[in-house]
N, C-alpha and C positions, 0 to 999 in steps of 0.2 A: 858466776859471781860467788864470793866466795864473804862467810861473815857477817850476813845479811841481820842476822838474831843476836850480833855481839853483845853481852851484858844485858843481854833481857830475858827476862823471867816468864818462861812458858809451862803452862798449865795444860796437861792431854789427858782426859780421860777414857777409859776403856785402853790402856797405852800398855797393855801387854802382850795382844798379837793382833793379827792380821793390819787392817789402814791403819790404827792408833800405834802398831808398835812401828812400821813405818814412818809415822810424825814422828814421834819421838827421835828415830834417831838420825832422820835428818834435820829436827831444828838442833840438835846437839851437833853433828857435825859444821852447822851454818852458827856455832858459836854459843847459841843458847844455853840458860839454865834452866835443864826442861825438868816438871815436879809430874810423874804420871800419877793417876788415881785409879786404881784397882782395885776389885777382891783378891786376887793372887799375882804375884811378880812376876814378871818375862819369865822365859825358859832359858834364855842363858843372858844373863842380866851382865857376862864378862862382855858380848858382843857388843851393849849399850856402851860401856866405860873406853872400850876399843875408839867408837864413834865418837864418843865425848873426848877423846885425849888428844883423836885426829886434827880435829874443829874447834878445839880451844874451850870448849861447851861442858857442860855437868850432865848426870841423868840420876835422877831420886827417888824412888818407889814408895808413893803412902796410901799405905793400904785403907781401901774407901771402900762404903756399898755407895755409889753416888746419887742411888734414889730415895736414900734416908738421910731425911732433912740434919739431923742432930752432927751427923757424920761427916755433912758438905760443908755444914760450919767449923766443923771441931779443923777439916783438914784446909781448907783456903784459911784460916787464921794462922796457924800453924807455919804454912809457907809464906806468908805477910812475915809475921815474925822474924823467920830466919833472913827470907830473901830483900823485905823492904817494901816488895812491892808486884803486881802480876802485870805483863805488858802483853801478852799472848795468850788465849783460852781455847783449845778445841776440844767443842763437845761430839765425841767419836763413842761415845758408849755404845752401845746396843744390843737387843737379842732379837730371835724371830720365834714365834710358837702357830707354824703357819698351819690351816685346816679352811675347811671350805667355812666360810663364812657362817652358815645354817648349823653348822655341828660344832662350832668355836664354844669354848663354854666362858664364861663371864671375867674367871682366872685368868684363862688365857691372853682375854683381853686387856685387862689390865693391866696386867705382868709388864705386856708389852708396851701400852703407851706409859706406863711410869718408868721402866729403863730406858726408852727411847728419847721420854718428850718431858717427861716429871723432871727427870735428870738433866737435862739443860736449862731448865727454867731454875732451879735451886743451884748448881755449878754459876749459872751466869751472874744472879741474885747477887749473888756473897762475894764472885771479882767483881763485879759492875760498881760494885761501893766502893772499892778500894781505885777502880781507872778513873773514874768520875772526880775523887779526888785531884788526882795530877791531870786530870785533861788530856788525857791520854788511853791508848789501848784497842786491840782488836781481840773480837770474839769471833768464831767460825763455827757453825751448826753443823755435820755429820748428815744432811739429807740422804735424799737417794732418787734416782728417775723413778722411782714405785710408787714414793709420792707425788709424783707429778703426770703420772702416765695411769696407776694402779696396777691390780696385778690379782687374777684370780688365786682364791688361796691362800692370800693376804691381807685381807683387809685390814686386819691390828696394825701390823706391818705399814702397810700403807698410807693409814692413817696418822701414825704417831708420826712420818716421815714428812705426810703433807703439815700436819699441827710446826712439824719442824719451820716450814716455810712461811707459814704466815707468824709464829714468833721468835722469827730473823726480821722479819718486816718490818712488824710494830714493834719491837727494840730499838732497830737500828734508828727509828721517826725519836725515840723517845731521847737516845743515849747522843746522837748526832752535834746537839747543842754543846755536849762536854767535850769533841772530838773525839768518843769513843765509837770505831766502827764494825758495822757488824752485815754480816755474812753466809752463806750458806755453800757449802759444796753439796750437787747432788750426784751421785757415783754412778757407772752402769753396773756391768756384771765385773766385777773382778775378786781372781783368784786368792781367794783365802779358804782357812779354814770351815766357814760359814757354808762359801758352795763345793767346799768337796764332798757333801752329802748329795748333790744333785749327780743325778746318773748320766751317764755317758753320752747315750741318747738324746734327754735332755740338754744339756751341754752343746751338743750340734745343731740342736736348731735354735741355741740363744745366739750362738757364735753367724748363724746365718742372718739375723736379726740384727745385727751391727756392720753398718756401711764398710768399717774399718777393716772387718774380717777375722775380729781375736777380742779374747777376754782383755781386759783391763790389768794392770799390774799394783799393789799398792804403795809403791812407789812413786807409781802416775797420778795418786789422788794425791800422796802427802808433797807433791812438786807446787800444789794448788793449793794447797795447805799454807806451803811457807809463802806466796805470792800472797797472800791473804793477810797476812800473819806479820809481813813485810812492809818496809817504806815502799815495795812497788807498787804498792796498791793504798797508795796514799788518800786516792779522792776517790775510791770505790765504795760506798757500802749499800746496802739492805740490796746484794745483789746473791742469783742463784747461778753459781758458777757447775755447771754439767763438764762432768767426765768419765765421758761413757761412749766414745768410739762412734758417736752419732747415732746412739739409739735410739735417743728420743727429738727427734728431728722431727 
């Protein structure tokens, strides 16, 4: 299907590699006007325009810290402004600052649930006023199976990813009345940038850990992205959609 996003305005944050730069340039191919929020722009920002010219779709780079509050306002007004209006939100930010739990230092922690979990809660805040208005809109949280399963090593990590799922929950109870619906994807292992630091080794026994028998691609997450994002998933919300090869089964 093709045009799914025609004339609707998507918001992706973290949308310059790895899953976020995948959304992006499939809701632009599927017709969208996607607005990414970044600290720095794609790496070949021609390949977006490629996708957007394919699909009839736009792709726009505003440059954002998206855990500083002043910033999530200054840039969702910004695109209100030009666009009208936000019909589409994924919040895809993230980092990891993984260590054993005992030797994590306080920074650490924080870092991590204010990019992970601060960051969707201020991105949603500032569209959620603008879909509420028209009675309309979907929002999509960036989980992961680590918050739902955990994960030694992780625990920042895991936690800002679980916090992810219970405020998809209690939004989705809140926003439901306006017909704005909300959502979570939780991802298994796939290939980006993030686990090419894991070693080889490692790698082999995650890949044995999934029924399917392979990493994830993030292309496979942003497929689940735009179903979300989409009339196909009209009467879905405050659901955790897993795509992760039956890791967490």
């Amino acid at each position: 299907m093709e045009g799914l996003l025609k004339d609707k305005t998507c918001v992706v944050t973290g949308g310059s590699k790895g899953i976020g730069l995948a959304v992006v340039e499939l809701f632009a191919r599927q017709g969208g006007r996607v607005y990414y929020l970044s600290r720095s722009e794609a790496a070949d920002p021609s390949a977006l325009g490629a996708a957007a010219a394919a699909g009839g779709g736009s792709v726009a780079w505003v440059a954002c810290d998206v855990a500083e509050e002043a910033q999530v306002q200054k840039a969702v007004d910004a695109i209100v402004a030009e666009a009208g209006s936000i019909d589409a939100l994924v919040n895809n930010a993230g980092v990891t600052r993984d260590k054993l739990a005992l030797r994590m230092s306080l920074e650490d922690w924080e870092a991590v649930l204010r990019a992970n979990l601060t960051s969707a809660f201020l991105v949603s805040r500032e569209a959620a006023r603008h879909m509420i208005k028209r009675r309309s809109g979907s929002i999509v949280n960036m989980s992961s199976v680590v918050g739902l399963m955990g994960n030694g090593g992780q625990a920042n990590y895991a936690a800002s990813k679980a916090g992810l799922v219970g405020f998809t929950k209690s939004l989705a109870r809140e926003l439901s009345s306006r017909s704005v619906r909300v959502n979570a994807i939780a991802p298994g292992f796939i290939e980006t940038s993030m686990t090419e630091r894991i070693g080889e080794e490692a790698k082999e026994r995650l890949k044995a850990s999934i029924p399917l028998g392979r990493v994830g691609q993030p292309e496979e997450v942003a497929a689940a992205a735009l179903y979300l994002c989409s009339e196909l998933s009209s009467y879905v919300t405050g659901e955790v959609l897993r795509v992760d090869g039956g890791m967490g089964m």
